[in-house]
C-alpha positions as CSV (number, residue, x, y, z in Angstrom):
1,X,-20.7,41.6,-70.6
2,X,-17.0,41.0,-72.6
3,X,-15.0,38.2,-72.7
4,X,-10.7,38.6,-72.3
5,X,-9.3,35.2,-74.4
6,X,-6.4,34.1,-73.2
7,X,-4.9,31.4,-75.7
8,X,-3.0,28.6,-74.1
9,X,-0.2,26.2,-74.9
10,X,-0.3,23.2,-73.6
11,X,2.5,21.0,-73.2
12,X,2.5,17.5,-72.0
13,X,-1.4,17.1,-71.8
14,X,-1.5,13.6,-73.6
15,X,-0.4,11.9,-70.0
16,X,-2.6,11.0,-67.1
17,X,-2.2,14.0,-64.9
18,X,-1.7,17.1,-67.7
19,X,-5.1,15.6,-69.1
20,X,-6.9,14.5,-66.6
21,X,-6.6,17.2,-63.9
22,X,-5.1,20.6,-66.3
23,X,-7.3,20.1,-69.3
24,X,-10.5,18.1,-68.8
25,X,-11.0,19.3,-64.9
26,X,-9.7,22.9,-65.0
27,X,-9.6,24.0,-68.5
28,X,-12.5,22.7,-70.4
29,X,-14.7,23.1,-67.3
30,X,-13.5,26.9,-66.8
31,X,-14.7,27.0,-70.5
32,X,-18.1,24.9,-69.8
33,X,-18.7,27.3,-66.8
34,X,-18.6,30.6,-69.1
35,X,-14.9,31.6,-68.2
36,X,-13.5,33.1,-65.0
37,X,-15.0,36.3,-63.6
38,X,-13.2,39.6,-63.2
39,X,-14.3,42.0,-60.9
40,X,-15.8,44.3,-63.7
41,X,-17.5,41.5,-65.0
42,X,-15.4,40.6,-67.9
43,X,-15.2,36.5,-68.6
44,X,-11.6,35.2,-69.0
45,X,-12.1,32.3,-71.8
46,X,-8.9,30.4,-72.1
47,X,-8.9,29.2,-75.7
48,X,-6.2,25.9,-75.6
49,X,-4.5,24.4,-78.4
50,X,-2.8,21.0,-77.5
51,X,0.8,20.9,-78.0
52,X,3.5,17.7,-78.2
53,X,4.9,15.4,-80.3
54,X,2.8,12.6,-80.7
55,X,0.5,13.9,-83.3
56,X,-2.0,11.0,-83.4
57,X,-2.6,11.1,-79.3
58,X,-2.9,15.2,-80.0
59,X,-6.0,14.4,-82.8
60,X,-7.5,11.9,-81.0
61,X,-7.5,13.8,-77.5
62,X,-8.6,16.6,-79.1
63,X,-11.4,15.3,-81.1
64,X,-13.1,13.5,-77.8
65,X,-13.0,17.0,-76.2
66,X,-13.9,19.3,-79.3
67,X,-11.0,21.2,-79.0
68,X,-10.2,22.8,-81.9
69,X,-6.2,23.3,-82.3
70,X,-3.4,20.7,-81.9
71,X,0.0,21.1,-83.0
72,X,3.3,19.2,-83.1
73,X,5.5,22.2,-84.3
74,X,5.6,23.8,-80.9
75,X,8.4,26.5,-82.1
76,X,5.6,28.0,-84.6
77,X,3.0,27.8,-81.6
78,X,5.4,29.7,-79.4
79,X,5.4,32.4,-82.3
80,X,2.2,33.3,-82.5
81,X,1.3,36.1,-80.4
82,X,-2.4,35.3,-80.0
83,X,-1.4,32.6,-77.2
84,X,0.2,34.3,-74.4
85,X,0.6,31.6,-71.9
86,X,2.3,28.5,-72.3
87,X,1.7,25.5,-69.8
88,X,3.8,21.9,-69.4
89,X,3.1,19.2,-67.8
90,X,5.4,17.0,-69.5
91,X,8.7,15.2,-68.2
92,X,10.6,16.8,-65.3
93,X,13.9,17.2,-67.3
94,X,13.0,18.6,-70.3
95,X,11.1,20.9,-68.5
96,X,13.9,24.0,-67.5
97,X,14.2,23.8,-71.6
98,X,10.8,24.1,-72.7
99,X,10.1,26.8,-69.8
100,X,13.6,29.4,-70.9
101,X,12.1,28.8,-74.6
102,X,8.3,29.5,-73.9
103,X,10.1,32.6,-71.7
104,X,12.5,33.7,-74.4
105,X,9.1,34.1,-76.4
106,X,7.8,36.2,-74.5
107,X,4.8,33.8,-72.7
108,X,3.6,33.9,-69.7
109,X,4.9,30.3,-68.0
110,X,2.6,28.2,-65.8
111,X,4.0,24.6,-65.2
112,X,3.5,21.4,-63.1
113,X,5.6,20.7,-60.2
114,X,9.3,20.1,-59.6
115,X,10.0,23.1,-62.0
116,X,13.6,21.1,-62.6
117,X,15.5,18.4,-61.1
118,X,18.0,21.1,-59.5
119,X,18.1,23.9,-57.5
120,X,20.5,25.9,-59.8
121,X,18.1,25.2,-62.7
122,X,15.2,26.0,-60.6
123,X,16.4,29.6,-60.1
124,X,17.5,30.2,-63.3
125,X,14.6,29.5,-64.8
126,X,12.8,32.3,-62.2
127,X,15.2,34.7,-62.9
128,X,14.4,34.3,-66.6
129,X,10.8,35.0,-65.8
130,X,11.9,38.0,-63.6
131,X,13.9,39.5,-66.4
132,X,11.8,38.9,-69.0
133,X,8.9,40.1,-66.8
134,X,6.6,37.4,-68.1
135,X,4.2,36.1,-65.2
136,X,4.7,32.7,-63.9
137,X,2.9,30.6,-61.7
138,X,4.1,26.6,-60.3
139,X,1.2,24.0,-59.5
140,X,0.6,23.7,-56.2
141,X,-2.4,21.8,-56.0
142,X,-3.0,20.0,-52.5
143,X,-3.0,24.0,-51.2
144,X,-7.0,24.1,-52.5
145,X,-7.8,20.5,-51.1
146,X,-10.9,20.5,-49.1
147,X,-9.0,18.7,-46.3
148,X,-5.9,20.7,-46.2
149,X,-8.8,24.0,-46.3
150,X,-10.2,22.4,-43.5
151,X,-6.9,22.5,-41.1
152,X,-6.1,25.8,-42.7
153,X,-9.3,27.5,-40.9
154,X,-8.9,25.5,-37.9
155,X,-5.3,26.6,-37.5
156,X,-6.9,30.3,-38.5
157,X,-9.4,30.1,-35.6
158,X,-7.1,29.1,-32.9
159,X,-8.5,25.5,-32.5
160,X,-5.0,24.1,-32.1
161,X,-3.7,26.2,-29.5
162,X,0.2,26.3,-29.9
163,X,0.8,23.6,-32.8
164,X,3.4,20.7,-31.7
165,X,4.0,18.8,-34.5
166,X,2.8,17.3,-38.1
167,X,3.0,13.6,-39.5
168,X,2.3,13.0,-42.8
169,X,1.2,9.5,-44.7
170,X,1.0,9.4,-48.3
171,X,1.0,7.1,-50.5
172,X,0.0,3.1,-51.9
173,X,1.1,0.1,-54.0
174,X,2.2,0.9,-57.0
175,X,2.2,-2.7,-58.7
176,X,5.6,-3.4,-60.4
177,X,3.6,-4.0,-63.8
178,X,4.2,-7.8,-64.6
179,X,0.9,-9.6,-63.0
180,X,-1.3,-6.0,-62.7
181,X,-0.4,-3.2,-64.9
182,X,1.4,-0.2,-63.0
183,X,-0.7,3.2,-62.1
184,X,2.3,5.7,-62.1
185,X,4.7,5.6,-65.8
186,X,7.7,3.6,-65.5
187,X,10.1,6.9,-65.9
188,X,9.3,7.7,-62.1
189,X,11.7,5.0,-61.0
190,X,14.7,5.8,-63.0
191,X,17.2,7.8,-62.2
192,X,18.4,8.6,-65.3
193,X,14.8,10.0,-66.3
194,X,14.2,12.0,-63.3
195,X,12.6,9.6,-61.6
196,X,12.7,9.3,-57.7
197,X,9.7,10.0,-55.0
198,X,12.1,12.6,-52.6
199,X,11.8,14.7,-55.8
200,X,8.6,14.8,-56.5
201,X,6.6,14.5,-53.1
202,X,9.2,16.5,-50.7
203,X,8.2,19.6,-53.5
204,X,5.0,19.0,-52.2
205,X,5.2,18.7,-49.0
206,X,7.7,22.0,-49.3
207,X,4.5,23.9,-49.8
208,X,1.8,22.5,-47.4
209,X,4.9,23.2,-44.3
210,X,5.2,26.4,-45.5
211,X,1.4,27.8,-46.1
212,X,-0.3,26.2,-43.4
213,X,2.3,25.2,-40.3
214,X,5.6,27.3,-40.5
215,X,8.6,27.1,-43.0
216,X,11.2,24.6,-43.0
217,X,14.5,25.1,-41.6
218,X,15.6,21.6,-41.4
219,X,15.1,18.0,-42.9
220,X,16.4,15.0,-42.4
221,X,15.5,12.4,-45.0
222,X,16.1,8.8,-45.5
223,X,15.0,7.6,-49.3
224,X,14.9,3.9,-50.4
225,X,14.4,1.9,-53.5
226,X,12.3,-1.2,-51.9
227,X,11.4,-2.9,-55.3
228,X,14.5,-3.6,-57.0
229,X,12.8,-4.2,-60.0
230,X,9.8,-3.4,-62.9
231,X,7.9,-3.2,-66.0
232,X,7.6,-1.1,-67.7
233,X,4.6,0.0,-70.8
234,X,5.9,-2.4,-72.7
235,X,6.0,-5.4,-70.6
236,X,10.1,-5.0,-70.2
237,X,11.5,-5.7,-66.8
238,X,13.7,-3.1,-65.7
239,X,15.8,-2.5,-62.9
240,X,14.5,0.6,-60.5
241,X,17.6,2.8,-59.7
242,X,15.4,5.5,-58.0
243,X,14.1,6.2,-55.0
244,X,10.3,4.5,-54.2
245,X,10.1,5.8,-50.3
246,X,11.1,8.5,-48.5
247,X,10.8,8.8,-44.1
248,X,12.0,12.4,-43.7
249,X,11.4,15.1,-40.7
250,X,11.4,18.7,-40.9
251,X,12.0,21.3,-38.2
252,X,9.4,24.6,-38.7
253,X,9.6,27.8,-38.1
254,X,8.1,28.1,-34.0
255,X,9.8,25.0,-33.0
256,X,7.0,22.6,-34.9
257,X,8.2,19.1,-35.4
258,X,7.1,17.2,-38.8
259,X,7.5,14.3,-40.1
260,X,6.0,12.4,-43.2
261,X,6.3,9.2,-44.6
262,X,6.0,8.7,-48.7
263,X,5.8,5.6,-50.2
264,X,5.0,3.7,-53.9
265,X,5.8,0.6,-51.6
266,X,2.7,0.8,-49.0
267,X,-0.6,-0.9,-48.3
268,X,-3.3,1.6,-47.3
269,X,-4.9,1.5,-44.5
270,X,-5.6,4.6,-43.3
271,X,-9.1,6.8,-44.0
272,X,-7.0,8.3,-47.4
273,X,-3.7,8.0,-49.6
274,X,-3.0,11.6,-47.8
275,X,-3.4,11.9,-44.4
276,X,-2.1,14.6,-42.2
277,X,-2.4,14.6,-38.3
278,X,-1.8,17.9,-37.0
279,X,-1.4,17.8,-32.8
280,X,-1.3,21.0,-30.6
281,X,-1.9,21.9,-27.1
282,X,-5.8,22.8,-27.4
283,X,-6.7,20.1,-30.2
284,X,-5.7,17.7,-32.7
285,X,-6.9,17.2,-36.7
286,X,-6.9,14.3,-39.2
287,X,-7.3,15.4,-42.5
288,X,-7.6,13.2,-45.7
289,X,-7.9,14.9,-49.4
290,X,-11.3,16.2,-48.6
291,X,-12.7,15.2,-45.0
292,X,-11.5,16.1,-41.9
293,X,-11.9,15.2,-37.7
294,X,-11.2,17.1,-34.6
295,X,-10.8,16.1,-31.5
296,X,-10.6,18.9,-28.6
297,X,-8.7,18.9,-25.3
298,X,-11.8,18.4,-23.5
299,X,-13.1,15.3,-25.8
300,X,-9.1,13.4,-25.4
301,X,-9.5,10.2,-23.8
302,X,-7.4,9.3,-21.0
303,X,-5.4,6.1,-21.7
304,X,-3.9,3.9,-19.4
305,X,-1.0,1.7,-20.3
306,X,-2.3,-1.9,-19.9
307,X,-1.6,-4.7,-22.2
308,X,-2.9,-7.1,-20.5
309,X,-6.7,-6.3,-20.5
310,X,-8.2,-5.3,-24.4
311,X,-8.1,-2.3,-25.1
312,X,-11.6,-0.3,-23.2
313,X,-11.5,2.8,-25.4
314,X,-12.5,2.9,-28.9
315,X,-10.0,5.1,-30.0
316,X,-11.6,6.3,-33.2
317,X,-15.0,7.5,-31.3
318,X,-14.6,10.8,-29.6
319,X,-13.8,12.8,-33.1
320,X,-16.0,15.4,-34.3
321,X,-16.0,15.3,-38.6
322,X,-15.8,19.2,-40.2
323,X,-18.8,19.8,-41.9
324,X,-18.6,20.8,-45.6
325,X,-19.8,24.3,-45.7
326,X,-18.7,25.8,-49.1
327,X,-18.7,24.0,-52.2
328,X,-15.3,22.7,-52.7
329,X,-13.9,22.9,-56.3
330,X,-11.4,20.6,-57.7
331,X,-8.3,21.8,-56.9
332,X,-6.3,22.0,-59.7
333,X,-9.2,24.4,-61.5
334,X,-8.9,26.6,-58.7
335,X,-5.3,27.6,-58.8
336,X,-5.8,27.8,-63.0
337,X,-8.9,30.4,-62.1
338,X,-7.0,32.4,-60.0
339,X,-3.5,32.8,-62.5
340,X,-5.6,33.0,-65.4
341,X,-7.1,36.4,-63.1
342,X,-3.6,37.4,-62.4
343,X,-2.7,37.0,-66.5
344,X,-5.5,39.1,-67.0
345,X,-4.3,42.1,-64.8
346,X,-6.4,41.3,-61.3
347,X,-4.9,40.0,-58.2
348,X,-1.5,38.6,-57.7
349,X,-0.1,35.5,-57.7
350,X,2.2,33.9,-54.8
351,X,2.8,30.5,-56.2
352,X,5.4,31.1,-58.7
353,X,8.8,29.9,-59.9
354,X,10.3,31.2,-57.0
355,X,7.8,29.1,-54.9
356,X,9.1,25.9,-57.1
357,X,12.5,26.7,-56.4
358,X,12.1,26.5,-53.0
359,X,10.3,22.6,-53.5
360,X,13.2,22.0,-55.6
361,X,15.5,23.2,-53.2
362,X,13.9,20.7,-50.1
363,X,14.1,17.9,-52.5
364,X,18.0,18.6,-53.0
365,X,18.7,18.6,-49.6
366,X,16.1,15.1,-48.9
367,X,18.6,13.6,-51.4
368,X,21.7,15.2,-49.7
369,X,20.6,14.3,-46.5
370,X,20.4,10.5,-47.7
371,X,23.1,10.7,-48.6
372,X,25.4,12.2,-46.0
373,X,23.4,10.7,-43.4
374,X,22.6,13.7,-41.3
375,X,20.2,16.9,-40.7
376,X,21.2,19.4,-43.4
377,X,19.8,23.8,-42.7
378,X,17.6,24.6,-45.2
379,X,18.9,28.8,-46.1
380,X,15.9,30.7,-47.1
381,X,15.6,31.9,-50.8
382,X,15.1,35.5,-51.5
383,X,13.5,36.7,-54.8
């Protein structure tokens, strides 16, 4: 049996998400597994070496992993032909940059999500890629989530009957930092740093709309910046110019209705921090990050309007749970197996630049929608 290496920058991998989910959960368990599996039985190994600018976080992260290569000199990683892909997960803004440089050397580019904070940089930076004929691939992660799989084979099976509409809840309480420490960095609400969550989740939510319910043609989006303001890593209190909720609605392709609410600024209580409730004419679905309920048109209660008596029905009985019936994989490592494939010649690969453009491009709109008040076409985008 032969192994294909595929040597890896990767950009941006000291912070929470790059090393949590890119290299602990999808890399360095792709390794532990024996690589990825082509269809003549070669093993794809991707070989990493950790690239940024913070050399002692690089040593450290890469001694507690035994990874063998770290660099801060990323113009002489770029030059060496042996790596052939270059990944980031670093900041948002600096991201377009790094990308055209990585592309300019002739990598292959694979890169967290927004690809850029504009529309116009997002497509430049994929027609780059197309002219430079490098492969490209944008993170799409909630795609491979065992609860999003879930209302992707109900909707295959017909279990919906003509879908109506979508609502969407995401998100928790993101402490300000002063009495509890803050889970997200302070960057994410400022402005000036590319901060804002209509950037960052309406990307997302770009992608679910379009893969599993119809694409968007319209939004309307109202953002707000709740908590005024925060601290940040070093116990500084800041004031938060960007955006910590978003209520925006979408029309779909097939006259689907959607709306989601994301917020920094919420209490949970719901059955996850993502939640999707997907109602058609046959059936409905609740689906968190990795469980999901039905409830058919025979099993829907009938309700009678009566606020005077307590409620008779218990309105959470009368669901049917999905059953796990594949082992679900995390899903981050799933969309690395399956570009590190289509690096290696098998298969192709649908989630690219293109694809981030188009999150990009939603997010634009939320923002101009905001602003101008109103419900804004979204034109399609044509590779």
């Amino acid at each position: 049996m032969s192994e294909k290496r595929i040597g890896i920058i990767m950009h941006g991998v000291t912070g929470r998400m790059g090393m949590n989910q890119h290299l602990v959960r999808s890399i360095l368990e792709i390794r532990k597994q024996g690589g990825v599996a082509l269809k003549d039985g070669t093993r794809v190994m991707p070989d990493p070496v950790l690239a940024g600018r913070n050399g002692a976080k690089l040593e450290q992260l890469a001694k507690a992993y035994g990874i063998a290569r770290w660099t801060t000199d990323l113009d002489k990683a770029l030059d060496n032909q042996a790596d052939t892909v270059f990944f980031d997960a670093a900041s948002t803004q600096l991201r377009p940059k790094l990308l055209k440089q990585a592309i300019a050397a002739g990598k292959h580019v694979y890169c967290e999500k927004p690809v850029a904070t504009t529309l116009a940089e997002a497509l430049d930076l994929y027609r780059a890629a197309k002219k430079a004929r490098v492969k490209h691939g944008v993170v799409q992660d909630k795609l491979w989530l065992p609860g999003l799989l879930k209302l992707q084979r109900l909707r295959d099976s017909g279990f919906f009957g003509r879908i109506l509409s979508v609502r969407g809840e995401f998100g928790y309480w993101v402490f300000e930092g002063d009495k509890q420490p803050a889970q997200r960095p302070s960057w994410n609400y400022r402005k000036r740093d590319g901060g804002g969550i209509i950037l960052d989740m309406l990307c997302h939510w770009r992608y679910v709309l379009d893969n599993l319910f119809g694409s968007v043609k319209a939004v309307s989006c109202r953002g707000a910046t709740h908590l005024l303001h925060r601290w940040d890593e070093a116990g500084k209190k800041y004031r938060a110019t960007a955006d910590d909720a978003a209520y925006a609605s979408f029309e779909l392709a097939g006259g689907v209705l959607a709306h989601f609410n994301s917020s920094w600024c919420v209490r949970v209580r719901r059955d996850d921090l993502l939640t999707l409730q997907v109602d058609g004419t046959r059936g409905s679905a609740v689906a968190g990050l990795r469980r999901c309920w039905t409830q058919s048109l025979e099993q829907t209660p009938k309700p009678v309007w009566n606020p005077d008596i307590p409620q008779p029905i218990n309105f959470f009985e009368g669901w049917k749970e999905v059953p796990d019936d594949s082992a679900w994989d995390n899903a981050f490592k799933a969309q690395w197996e399956l570009f590190l494939k289509h690096v290696a010649g098998e298969g192709p690969f649908r989630w690219g630049l293109l694809e981030g453009a188009r999150g990009v491009q939603l997010a634009e709109l939320g923002l101009k929608s905001w602003r101008q008040r109103k419900w804004l076409n979204v034109p399609a985008l044509r590779a």
